[in-house]
VOLO-431308 format. One record per residue (C-alpha): residue in one letter; x, y, z; residue number from 1. Coordinates in pm, 1 decimal. Each point is the difference from the previous one (the first is absolute). Layout:
! VOLO-431308
+---------+----------+----------+----------+-----+
: residuo :        X :        Y :        Z : num :
+---------+----------+----------+----------+-----+
:       a :        X :        Y :        Z : NUM :
...
+---------+----------+----------+----------+-----+
***
This chain:
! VOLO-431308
+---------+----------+----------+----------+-----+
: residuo :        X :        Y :        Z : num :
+---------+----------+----------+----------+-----+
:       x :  12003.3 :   6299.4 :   8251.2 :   1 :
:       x :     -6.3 :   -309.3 :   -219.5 :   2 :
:       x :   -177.6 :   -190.4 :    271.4 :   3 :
:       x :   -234.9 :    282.7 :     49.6 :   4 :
:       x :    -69.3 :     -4.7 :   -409.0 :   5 :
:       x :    -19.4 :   -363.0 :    -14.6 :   6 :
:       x :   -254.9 :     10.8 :    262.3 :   7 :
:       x :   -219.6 :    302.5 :    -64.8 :   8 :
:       x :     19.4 :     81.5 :   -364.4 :   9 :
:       x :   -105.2 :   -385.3 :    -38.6 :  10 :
:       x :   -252.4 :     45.6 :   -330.6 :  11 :
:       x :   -228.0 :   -309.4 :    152.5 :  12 :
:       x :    -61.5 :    190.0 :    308.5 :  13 :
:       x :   -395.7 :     14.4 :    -12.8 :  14 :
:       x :   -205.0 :    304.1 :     45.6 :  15 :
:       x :   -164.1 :    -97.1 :    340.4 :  16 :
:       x :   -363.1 :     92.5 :    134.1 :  17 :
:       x :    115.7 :    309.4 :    123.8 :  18 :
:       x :    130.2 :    158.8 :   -325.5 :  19 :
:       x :   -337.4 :    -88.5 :   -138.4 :  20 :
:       x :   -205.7 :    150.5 :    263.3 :  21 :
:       x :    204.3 :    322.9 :      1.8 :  22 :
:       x :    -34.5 :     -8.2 :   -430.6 :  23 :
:       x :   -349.5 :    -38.4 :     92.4 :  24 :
:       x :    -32.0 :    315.9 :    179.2 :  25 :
:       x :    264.0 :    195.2 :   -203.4 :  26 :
:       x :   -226.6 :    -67.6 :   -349.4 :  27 :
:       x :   -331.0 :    145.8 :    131.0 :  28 :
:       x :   -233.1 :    -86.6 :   -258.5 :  29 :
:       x :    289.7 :    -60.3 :   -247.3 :  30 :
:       x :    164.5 :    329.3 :     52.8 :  31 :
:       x :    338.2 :     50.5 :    156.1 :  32 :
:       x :    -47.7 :    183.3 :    326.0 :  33 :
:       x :    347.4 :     41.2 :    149.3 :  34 :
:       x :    261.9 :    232.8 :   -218.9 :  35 :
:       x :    308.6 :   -150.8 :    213.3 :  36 :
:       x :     86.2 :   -306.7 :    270.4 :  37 :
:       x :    309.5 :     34.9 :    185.6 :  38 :
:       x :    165.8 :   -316.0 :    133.9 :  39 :
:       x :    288.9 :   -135.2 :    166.3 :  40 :
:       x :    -26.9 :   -335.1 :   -153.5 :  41 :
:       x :    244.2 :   -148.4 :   -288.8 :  42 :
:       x :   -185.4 :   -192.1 :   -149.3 :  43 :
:       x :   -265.6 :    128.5 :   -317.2 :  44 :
:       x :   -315.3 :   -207.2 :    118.5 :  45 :
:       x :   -192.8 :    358.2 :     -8.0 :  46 :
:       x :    123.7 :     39.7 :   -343.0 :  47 :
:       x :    -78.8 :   -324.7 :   -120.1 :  48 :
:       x :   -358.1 :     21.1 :    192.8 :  49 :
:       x :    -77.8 :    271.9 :   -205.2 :  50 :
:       x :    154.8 :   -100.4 :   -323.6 :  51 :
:       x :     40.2 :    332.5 :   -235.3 :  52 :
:       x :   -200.7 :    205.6 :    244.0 :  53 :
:       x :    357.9 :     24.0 :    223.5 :  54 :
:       x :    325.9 :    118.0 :    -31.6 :  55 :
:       x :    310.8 :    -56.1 :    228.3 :  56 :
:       x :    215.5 :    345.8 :    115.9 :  57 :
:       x :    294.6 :     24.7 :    141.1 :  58 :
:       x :    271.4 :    221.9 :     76.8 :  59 :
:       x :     93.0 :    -15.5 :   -368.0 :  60 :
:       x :   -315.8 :     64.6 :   -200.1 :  61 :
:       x :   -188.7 :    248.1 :    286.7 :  62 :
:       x :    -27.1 :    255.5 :   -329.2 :  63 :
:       x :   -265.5 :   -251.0 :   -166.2 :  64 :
:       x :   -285.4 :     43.6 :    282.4 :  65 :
:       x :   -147.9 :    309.9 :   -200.1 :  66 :
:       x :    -10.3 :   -227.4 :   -281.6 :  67 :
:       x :   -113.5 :   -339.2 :    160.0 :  68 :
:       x :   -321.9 :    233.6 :    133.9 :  69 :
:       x :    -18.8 :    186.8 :   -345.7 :  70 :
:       x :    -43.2 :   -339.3 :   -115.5 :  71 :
:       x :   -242.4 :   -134.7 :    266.1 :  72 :
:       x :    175.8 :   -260.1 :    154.5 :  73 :
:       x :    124.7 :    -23.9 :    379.2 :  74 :
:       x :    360.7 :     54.0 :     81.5 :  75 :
:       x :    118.7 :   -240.1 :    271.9 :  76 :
:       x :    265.7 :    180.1 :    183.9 :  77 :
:       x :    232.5 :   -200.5 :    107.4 :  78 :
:       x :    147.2 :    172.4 :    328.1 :  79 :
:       x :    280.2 :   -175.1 :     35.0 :  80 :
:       x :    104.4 :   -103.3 :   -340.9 :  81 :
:       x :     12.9 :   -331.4 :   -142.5 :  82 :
:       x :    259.4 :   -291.7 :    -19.1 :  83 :
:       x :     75.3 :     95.2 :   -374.8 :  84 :
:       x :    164.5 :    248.8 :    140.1 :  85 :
:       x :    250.5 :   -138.0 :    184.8 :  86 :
:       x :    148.6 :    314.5 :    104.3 :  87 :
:       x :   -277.1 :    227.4 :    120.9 :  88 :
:       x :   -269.8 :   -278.0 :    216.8 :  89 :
:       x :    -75.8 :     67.9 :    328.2 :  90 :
:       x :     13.5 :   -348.5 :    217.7 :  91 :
:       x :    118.3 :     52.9 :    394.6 :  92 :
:       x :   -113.6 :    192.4 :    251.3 :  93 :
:       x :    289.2 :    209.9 :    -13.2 :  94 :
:       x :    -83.6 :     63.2 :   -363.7 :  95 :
:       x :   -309.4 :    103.6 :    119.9 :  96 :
:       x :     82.1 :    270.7 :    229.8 :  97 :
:       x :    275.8 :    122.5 :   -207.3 :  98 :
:       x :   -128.6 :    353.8 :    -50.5 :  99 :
:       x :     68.2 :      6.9 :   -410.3 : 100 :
:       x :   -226.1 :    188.5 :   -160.5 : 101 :
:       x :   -150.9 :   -133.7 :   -351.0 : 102 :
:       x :   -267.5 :    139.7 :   -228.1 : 103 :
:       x :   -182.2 :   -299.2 :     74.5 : 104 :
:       x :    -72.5 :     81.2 :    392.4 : 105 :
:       x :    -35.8 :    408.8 :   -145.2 : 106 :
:       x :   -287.7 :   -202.5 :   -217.7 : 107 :
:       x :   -103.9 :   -163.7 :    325.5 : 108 :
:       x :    -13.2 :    275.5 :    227.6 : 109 :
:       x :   -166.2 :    229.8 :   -256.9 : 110 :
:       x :   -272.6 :   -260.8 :    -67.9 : 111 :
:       x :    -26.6 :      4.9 :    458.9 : 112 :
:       x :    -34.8 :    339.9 :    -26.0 : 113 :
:       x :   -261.6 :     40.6 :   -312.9 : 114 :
:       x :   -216.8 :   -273.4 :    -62.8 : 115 :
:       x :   -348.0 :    -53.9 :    178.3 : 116 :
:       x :     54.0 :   -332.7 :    129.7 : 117 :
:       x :    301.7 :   -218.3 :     78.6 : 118 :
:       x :    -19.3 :   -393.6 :     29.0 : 119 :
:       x :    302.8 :   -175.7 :    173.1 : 120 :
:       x :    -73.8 :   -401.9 :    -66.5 : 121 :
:       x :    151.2 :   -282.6 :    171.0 : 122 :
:       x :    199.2 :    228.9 :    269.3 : 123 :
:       x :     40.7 :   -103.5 :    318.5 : 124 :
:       x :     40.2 :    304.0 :    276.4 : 125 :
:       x :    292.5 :   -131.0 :     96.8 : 126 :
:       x :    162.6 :    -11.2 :   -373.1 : 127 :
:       x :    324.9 :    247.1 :     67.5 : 128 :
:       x :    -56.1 :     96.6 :   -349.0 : 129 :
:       x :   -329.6 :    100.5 :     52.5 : 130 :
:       x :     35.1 :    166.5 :    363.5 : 131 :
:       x :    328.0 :    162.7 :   -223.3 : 132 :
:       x :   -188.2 :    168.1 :   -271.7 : 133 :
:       x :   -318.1 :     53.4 :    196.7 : 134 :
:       x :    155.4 :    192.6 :    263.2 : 135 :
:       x :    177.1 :    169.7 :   -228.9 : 136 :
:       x :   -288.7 :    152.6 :   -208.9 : 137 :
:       x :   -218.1 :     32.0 :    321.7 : 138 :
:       x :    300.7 :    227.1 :    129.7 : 139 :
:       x :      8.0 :    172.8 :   -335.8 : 140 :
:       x :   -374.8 :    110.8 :     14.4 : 141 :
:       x :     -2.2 :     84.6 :    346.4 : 142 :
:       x :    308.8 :    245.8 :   -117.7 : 143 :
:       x :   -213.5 :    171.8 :   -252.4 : 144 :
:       x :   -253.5 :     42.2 :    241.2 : 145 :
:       x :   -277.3 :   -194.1 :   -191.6 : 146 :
:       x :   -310.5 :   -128.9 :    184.1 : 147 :
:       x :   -153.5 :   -142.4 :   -238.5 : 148 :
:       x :    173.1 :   -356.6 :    -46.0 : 149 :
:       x :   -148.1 :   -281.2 :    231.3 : 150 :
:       x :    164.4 :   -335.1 :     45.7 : 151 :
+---------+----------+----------+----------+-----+
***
């Protein structure tokens, strides 16, 4: 954990291309377009990237997403919590497939279910957290019998 912090909570980390492309898109004509970003990363470059217009959530403050949006800001849902707290992260495989259930991947599979249009970034196929939850909410709409969602 401390290497982990000492490594990605690292305040001189820069926000890279990327983060300012995906701002970019995000701010449509200086609006905020996106109510919520989920992410498996530790680190708060999204945050920082969007300065006030973010907030982190985690298992521990899932309550303030009403507010965050009441507000309009983004929440940036952090899936698998973040090295602050030491005793809820997510890090190993195992971890991954454990089949815990938070409010954070109710949030997730809600927003999979409900919203319009869903961007996975920087995934590859082969990511077993990827395959993990998209096989999982693929299964979960084919249940309900809904032919509506397309991959």
């Amino acid at each position: 954990t401390n290497l982990l912090k000492k490594v990605l909570l690292d305040p001189s980390l820069s926000i890279s291309d990327s983060h300012r492309a995906f701002q970019a898109v995000a701010l449509w004509d200086g609006y905020l377009t996106l109510e919520r970003v989920f992410t498996t990363n530790f680190d708060y470059l999204i945050e920082r990237t969007f300065d006030k217009r973010a907030a982190p959530i985690t298992r521990r403050n899932t309550r303030d997403i009403d507010a965050i949006r009441r507000d309009h800001r983004m929440s940036v849902i952090h899936l698998h919590g973040t090295l602050e707290e030491d005793d809820g992260y997510v890090l190993t495989e195992k971890d991954v497939y454990a089949e815990a259930a938070t409010n954070l991947f109710g949030c997730f599979i809600s927003a999979l279910s409900n919203a319009d249009a869903f961007v996975f970034v920087g995934y590859s196929l082969s990511d077993p957290d990827f395959k993990r939850i998209y096989h999982k909410w693929r299964e979960s709409i084919e249940k309900r019998g809904e032919n509506d969602k397309f991959t």
